[in-house]
C-alpha positions in Angstrom: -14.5 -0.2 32.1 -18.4 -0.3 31.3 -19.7 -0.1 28.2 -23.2 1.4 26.9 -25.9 -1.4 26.5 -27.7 -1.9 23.2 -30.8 -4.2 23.0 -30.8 -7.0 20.5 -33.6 -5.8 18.8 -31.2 -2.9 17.4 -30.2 -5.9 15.3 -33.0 -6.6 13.3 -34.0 -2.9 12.3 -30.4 -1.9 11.7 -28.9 -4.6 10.1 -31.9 -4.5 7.6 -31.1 -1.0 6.6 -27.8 -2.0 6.5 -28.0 -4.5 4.1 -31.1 -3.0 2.0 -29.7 1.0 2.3 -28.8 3.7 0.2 -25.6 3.1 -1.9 -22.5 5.1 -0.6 -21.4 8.5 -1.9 -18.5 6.7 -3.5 -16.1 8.5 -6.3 -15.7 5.8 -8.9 -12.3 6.2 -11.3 -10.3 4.0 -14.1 -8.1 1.7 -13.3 -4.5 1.1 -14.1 -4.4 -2.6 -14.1 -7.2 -2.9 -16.2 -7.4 -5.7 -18.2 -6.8 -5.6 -22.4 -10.8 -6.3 -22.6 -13.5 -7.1 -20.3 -14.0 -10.8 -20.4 -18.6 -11.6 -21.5 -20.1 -13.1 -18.2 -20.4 -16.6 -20.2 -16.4 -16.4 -21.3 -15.7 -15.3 -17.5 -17.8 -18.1 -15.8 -16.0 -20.6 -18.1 -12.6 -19.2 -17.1 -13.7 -19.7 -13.6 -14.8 -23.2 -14.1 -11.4 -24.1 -15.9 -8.6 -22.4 -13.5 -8.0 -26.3 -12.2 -9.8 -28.6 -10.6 -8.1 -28.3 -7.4 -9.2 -25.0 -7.0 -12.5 -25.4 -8.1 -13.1 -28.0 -5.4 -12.7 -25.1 -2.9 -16.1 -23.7 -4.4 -19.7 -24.4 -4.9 -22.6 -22.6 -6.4 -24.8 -20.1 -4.3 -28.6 -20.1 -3.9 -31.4 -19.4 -6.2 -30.7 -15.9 -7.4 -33.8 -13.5 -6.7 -34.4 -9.3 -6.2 -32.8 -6.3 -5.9 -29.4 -5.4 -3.9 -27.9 -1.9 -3.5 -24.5 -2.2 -2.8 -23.1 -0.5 -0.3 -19.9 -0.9 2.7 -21.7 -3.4 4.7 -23.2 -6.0 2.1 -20.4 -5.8 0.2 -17.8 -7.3 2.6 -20.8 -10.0 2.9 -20.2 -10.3 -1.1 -17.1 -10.0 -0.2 -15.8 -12.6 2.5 -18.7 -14.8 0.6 -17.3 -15.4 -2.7 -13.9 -15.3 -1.8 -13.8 -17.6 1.4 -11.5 -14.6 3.3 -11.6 -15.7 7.1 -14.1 -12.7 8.5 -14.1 -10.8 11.9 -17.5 -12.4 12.3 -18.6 -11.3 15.8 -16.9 -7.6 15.0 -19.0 -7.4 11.8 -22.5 -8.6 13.4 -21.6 -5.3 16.3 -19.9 -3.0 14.8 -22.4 -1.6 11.8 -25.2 -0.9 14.4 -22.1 0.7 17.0 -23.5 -2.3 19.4 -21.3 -2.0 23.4 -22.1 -4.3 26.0 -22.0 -4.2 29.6 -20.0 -7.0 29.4 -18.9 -10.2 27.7 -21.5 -12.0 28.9 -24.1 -9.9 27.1 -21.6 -9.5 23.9 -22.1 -13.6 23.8 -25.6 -13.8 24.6 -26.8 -10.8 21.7 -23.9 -12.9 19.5 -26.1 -16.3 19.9 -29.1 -15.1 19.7 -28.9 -12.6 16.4 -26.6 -15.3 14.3 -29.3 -16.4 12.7 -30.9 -13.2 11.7 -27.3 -11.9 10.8 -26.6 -15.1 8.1 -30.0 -14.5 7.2 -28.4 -10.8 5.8 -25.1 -12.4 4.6 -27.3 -14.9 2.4 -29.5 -12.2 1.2 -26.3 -10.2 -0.4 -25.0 -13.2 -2.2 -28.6 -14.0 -3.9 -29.8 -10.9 -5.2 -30.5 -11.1 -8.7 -29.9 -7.7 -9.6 -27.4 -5.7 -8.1 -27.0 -2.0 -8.2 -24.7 0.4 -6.9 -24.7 4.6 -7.1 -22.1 6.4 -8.6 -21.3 10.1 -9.5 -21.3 11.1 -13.2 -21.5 14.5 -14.7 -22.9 14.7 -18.9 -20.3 16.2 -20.8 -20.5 18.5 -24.1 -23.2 17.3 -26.2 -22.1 15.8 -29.1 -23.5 16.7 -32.5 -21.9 14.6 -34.7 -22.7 11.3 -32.7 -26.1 13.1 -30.9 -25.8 12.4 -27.7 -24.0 13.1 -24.1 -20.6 11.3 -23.0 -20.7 10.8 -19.8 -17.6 11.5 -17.5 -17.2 8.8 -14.3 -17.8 5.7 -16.3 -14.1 3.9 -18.0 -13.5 0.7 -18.8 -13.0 -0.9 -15.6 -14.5 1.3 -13.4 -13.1 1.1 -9.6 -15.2 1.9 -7.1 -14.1 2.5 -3.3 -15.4 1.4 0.1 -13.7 1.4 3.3 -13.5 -1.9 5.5 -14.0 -0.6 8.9 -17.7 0.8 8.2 -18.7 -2.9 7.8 -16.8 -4.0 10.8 -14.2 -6.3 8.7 -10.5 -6.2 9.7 -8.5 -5.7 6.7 -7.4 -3.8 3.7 -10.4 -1.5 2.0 -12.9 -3.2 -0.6 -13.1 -2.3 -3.8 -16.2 -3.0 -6.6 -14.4 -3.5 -10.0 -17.1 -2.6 -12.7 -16.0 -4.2 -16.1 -17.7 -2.8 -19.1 -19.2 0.5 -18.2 -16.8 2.0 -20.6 -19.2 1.1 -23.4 -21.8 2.9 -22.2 -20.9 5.7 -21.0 -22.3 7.4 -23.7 -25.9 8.8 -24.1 -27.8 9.0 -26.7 -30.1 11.9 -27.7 -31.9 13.6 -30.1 -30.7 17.0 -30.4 -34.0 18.6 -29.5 -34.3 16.8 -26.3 -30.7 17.5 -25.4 -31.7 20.8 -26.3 -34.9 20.6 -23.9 -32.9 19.0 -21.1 -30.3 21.6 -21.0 -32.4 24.1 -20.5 -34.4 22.6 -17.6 -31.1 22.1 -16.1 -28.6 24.2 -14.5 -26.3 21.3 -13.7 -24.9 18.5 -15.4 -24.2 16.1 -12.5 -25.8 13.6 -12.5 -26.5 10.2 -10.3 -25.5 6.7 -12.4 -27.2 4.2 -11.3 -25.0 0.8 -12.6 -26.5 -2.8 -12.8 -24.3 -5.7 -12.7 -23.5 -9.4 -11.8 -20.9 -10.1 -9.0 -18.0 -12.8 -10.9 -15.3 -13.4 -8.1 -13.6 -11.9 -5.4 -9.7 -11.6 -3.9 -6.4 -9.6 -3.7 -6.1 -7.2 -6.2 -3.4 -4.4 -6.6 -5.6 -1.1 -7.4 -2.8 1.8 -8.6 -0.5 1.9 -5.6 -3.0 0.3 -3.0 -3.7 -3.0 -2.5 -8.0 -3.9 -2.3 -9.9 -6.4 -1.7 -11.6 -6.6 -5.0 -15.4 -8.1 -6.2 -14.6 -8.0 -9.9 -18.3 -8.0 -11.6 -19.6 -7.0 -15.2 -21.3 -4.2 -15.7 -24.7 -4.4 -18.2 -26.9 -1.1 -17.5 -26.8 2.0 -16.5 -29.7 4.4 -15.5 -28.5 8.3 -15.8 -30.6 10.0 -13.5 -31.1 13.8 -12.4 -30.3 14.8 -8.5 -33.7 14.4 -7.7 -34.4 11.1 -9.1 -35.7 11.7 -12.2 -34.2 9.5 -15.1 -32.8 11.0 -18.0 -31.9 7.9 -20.0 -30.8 4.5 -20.3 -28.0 2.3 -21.4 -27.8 -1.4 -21.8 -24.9 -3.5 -22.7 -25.0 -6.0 -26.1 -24.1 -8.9 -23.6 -27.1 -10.2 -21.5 -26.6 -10.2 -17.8 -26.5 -14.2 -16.2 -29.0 -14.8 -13.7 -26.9 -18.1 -12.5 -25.9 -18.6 -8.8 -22.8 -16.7 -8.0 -19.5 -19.1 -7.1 -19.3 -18.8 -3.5 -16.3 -20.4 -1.0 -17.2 -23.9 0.0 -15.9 -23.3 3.3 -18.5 -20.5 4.8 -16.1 -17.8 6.2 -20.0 -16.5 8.1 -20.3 -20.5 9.8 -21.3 -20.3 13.6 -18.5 -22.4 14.4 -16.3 -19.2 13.1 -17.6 -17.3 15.9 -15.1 -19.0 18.3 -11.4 -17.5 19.1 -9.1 -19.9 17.2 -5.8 -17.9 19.0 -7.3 -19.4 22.4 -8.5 -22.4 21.5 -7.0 -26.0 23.2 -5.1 -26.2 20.2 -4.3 -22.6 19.3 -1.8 -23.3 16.3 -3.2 -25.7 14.4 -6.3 -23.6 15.1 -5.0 -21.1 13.7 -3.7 -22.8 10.5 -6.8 -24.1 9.9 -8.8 -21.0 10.0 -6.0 -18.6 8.0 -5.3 -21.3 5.4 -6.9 -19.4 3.0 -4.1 -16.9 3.4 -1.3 -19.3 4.4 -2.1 -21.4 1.4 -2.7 -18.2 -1.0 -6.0 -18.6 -1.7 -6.3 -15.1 -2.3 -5.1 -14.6 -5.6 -7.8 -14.2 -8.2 -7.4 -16.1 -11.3 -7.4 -13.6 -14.0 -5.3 -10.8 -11.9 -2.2 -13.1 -10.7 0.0 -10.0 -12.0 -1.9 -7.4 -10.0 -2.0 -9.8 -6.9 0.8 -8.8 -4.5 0.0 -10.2 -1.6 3.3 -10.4 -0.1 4.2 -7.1 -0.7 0.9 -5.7 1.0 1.3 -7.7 4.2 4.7 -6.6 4.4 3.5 -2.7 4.7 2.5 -1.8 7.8 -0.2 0.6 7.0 -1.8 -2.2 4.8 -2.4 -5.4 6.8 -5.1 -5.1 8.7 -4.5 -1.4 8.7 -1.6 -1.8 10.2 -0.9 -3.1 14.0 0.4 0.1 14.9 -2.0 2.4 13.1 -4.6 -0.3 15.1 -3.8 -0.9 18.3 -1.1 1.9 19.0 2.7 1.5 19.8 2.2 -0.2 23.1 0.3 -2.6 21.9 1.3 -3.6 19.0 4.6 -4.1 20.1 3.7 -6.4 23.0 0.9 -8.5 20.1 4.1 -8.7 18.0 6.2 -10.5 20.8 3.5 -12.7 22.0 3.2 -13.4 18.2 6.8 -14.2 18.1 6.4 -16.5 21.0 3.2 -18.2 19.3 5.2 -19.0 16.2 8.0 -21.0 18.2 5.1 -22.8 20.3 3.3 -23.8 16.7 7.0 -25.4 15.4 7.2 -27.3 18.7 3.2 -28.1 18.3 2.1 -29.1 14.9 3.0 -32.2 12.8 6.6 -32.0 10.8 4.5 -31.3 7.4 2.8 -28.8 8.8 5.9 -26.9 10.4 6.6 -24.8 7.4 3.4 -23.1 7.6 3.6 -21.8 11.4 6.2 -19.5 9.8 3.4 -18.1 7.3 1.7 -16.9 10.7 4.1 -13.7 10.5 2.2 -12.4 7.5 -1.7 -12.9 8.9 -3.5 -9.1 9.4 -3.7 -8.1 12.9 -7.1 -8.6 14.5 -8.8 -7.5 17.4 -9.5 -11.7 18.2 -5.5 -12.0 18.4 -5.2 -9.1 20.8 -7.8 -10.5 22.9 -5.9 -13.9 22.9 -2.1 -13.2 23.3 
């Protein structure tokens, strides 16, 4: 089968907008496991810093924080895979943003090698911003006389806001942004005259919130009855603006917003040598155990949401990992990647050294990739 060509250059103009775009049209909404109060970015750092030194070995502190970022699908995951040190379909999210096909896999390698560099560039960019924003719906509720001013409807405590996986070319379950502290401020305050003034200029009362915040961690978190791969941040502004741009008002959190590097995964899930197959390498299972320990050896699990983290129980769903092998690669398919998998386990307990046996049995609960499929 041939597929359409697409220069590299594509690359560099796309990826840009990508990275630098518009934020997505995104329904924010409360959520259920939200915690008893949003933790200051000075108490959450600490907490990060004292979850045990074992774990905190597995991080290091990001670059020199500088700019503006709006969020949307595709920098996120880079946020994303980043901070959390999630293994990332790295040559299936460098193509699949800009809807790259090649001709063949010789031209898939060659744009590969020579866009990397441009690509981390991107991936670096989203985890160094100093200011973040993203773009969410809001609508100005009755004004209120007694406290002067408007609530505002689309902002809670922990506001959650959507984003779905496959637009950023990463194989796994949906992302989600979890805004703590826009629930004190979603009010605005105003004079009655100018609420008076705006309300007449106005014959709607959506309106576009434009949220500032500072990226803390990122894992597993269980969101209602879905499981999400969660940046939890904090939340310290919000611009309420009209449909065409205009701005209406401004809220600022008490707390001021920390311009210190974000904690990012030591072990760069974006690295070149990533970009290799570890399902066919010479030695596929210990390959493999090395590149999934961050699963295998449940890395995942946030610090401050090990109650909401149900890893276990989303991997065992099979509309969740990965979106499901089925729901993936079809019936066929995925039943013939689930022998071969089968068969791959028994080869890794014959393969890998006696303490490392255990684990090969962990390989059941990896998401289904397109680098597996390839492979087996």
């Amino acid at each position: 089968m041939r597929f359409m060509s697409s220069g590299p250059s594509a690359f560099l103009v796309s990826a840009a907008v990508a990275l630098a775009g518009c934020s997505p049209n995104a329904g924010s909404e409360s959520s259920d496991a939200a915690p008893e109060a949003a933790l200051a970015v000075g108490d959450a750092e600490k907490a990060q810093t004292d979850t045990g030194r074992s774990k905190n070995d597995l991080f290091v502190s990001g670059p020199r924080r500088s700019g503006e970022l709006d969020l949307n699908a595709t920098n996120l995951a880079y946020l994303y895979h980043r901070m959390s040190g999630e293994p990332a379909s790295l040559a299936r999210m460098m193509t699949k943003p800009l809807g790259m096909r090649f001709d063949n896999e010789f031209a898939r390698r060659r744009f590969l090698e020579e866009n990397f560099d441009e690509f981390t560039d991107l991936v670096d960019e989203a985890v160094a911003a100093e200011t973040y924003l993203v773009e969410l719906n809001g609508r100005l509720e009755d004004y209120d006389f007694d406290r002067e001013g408007f609530p505002i409807h689309g902002l809670f405590d922990r506001t959650m806001v959507s984003f779905i996986a496959s637009e950023s070319g990463s194989e796994g379950l949906d992302f989600a942004l979890a805004l703590e502290g826009t629930g004190e401020m979603s009010f605005l305050p105003m004079s009655p005259e100018e609420a008076e003034s705006l309300s007449n200029s106005r014959n709607s009362r959506s309106v576009d919130l434009e949220v500032a915040f500072t990226p803390i961690e990122a894992g597993w978190e269980q969101v209602r009855s879905d499981q999400k791969r969660t940046v939890r941040a904090k939340a310290y502004r919000v611009r309420v603006l009209s449909r065409d741009g205009n701005e209406i008002g401004k809220i600022t959190s008490d707390a001021q917003p920390s311009n210190a590097p974000l904690r990012l995964y030591a072990d760069n899930p974006f690295a070149k040598t990533k970009l290799t197959n570890p399902w066919s390498a010479d030695n596929a299972p210990e390959a493999v155990l090395n590149r999934y320990a961050w699963i295998i050896d449940e890395r995942w699990q946030m610090s401050n949401y090990s109650d909401g983290d149900k890893f276990d129980e989303a991997m065992s769903l099979n509309g969740s990992s990965a979106g499901g092998c089925v729901d993936q690669f079809g019936y066929s398919e995925c039943q013939r990647i689930s022998e071969r998998r089968s068969d791959f386990i028994a080869r890794c307990t014959q393969s890998v050294p006696e303490q490392r046996k255990r684990d090969c049995y962990s390989i059941r609960r990896l998401p289904y990739t397109r680098q597996e499929a390839d492979a087996l």
